[in-house]
C-alpha positions as CSV (number, residue, x, y, z in Angstrom):
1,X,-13.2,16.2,-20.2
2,X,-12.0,13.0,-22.0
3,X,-8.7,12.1,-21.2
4,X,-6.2,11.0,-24.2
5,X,-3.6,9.0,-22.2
6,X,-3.7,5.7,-22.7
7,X,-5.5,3.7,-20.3
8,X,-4.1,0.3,-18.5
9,X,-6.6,-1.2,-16.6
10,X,-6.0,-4.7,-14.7
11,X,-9.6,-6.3,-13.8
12,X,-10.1,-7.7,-10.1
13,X,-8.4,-11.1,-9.2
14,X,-9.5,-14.0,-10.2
15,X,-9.2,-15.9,-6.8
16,X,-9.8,-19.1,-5.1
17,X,-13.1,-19.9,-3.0
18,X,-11.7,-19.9,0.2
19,X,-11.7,-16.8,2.3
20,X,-8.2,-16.4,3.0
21,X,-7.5,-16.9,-0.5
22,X,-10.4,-14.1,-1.5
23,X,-8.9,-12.2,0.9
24,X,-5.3,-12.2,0.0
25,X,-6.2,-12.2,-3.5
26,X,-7.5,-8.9,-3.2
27,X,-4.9,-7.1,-1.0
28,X,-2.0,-8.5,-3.3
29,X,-3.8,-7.0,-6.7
30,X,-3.9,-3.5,-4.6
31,X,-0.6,-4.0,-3.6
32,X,0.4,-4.4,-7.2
33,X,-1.7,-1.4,-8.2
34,X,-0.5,1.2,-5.5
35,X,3.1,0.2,-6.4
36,X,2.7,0.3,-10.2
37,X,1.1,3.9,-10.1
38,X,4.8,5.2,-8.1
39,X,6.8,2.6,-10.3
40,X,8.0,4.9,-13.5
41,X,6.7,8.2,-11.9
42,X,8.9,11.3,-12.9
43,X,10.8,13.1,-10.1
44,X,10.7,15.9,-8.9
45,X,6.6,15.9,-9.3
46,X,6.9,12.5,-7.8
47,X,7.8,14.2,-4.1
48,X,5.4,18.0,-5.3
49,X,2.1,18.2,-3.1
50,X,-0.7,17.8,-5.9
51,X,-3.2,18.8,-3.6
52,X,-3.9,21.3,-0.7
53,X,-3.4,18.8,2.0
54,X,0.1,18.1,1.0
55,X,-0.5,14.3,-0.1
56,X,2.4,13.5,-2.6
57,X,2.7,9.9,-4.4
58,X,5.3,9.2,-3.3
59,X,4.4,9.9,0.5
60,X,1.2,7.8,-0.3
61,X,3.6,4.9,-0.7
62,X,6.0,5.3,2.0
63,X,3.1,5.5,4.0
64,X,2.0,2.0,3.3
65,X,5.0,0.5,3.7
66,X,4.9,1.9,7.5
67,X,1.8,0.3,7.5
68,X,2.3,-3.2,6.2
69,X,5.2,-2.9,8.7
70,X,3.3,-2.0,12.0
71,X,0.2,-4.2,11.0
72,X,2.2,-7.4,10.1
73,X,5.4,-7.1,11.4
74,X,4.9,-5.4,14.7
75,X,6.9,-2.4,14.2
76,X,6.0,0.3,16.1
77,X,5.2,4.2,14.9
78,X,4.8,7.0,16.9
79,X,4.2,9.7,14.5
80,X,1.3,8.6,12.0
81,X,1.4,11.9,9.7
82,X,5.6,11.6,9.7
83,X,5.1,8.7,7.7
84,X,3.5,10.5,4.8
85,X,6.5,12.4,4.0
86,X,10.0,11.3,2.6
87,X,13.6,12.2,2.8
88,X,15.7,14.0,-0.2
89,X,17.7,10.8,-0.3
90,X,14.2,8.5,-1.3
91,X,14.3,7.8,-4.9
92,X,11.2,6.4,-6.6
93,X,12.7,3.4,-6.6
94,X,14.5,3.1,-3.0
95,X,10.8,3.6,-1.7
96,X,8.7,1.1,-4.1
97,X,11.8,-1.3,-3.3
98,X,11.0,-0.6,0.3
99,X,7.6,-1.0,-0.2
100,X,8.1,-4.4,-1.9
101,X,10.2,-5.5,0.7
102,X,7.3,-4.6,3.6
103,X,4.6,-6.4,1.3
104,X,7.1,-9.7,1.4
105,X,7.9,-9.7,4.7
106,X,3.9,-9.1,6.0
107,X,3.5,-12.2,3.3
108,X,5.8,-14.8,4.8
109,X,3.9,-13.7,7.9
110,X,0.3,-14.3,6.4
111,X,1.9,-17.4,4.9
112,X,2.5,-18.6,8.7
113,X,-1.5,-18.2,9.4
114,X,-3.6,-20.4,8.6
115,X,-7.0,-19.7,11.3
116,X,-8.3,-16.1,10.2
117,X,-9.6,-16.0,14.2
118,X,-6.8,-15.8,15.6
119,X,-3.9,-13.2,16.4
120,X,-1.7,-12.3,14.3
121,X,1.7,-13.8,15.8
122,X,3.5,-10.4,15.9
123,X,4.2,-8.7,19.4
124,X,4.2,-4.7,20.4
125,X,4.2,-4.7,23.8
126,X,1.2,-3.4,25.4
127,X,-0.8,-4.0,22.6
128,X,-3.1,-6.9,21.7
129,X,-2.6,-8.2,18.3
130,X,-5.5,-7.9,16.0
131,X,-7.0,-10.9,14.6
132,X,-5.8,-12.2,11.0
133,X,-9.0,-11.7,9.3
134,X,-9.3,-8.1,10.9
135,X,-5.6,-7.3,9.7
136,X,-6.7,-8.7,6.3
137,X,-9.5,-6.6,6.3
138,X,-8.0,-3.3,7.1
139,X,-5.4,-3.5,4.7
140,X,-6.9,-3.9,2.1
141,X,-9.4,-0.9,3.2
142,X,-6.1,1.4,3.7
143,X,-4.5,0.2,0.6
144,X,-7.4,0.8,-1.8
145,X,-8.2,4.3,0.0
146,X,-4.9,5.3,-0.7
147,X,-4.3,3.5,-4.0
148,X,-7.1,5.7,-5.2
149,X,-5.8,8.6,-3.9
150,X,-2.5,7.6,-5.7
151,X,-5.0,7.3,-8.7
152,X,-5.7,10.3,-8.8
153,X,-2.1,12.4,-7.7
154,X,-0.7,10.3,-11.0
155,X,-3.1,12.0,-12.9
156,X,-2.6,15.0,-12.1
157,X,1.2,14.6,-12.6
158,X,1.3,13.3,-16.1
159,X,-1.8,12.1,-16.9
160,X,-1.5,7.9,-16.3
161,X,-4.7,6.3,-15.7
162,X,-5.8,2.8,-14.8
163,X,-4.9,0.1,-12.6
């Protein structure tokens, strides 16, 4: 069934040759996406489960920012699944400022590394940091899975499409 909202779609980064560049290139433009599909979202469908399994956008996006936080900035989590769901306090736009917020801080950490072999300078006790490039890697694996599951909860809610 053809959809009559308006479609906005942003094409891949243009990026430099490097692989840090490629790499960081990419992440940033999912950032942006994930961010743009809670930016503007209407409450209280924002914060409703769209799907069986509970997911809600903006639980997708609180998510992430406990991710960029853990990954980049060494802050630990002990309950994975809590992270998916929000206070009555979170506003659409106390949680994509939060989000923002994570996404600068993990950058002025990435700014900091320039070998992609070696460990990301953050410290959890007891646990070895992963390397750059792996960090790199799975972000922008976990930000693209859930930035189309975001995708797809915006659609359902009011029927925005595109990146």
């Amino acid at each position: 069934m053809p959809s009559t909202a308006r479609r906005r779609d942003t094409p891949p980064p243009r990026t430099g040759s490097s692989e840090p560049e490629v790499l960081r290139g990419f992440l940033d433009y999912l950032r942006t996406s994930v961010a743009a599909k809670v930016d503007g979202a209407p409450e209280p469908a924002v914060r409703t489960a769209a799907v069986p399994s509970g997911t809600t956008l903006l639980g997708l996006l609180h998510h992430l920012t406990h991710v960029e936080r853990a990954l980049f900035l060494g802050e630990r989590v002990t309950d994975w699944p809590a992270t998916f769901r929000t206070s009555a306090d979170d506003t659409v736009g106390s949680v994509v400022a939060g989000y923002r917020a994570a996404v600068s801080a993990a950058n002025d950490v990435l700014d900091g590394c320039t070998d992609l072999a070696a460990p990301l300078p953050r410290s959890q006790p007891g646990r070895t940091a992963p390397t750059v490039r792996w960090a790199l890697a799975h972000m922008i694996e976990e930000t693209g899975r859930h930035a189309g599951h975001a995708d797809i909860v915006r659609e359902l809610i009011d029927g925005s499409t595109g990146r």
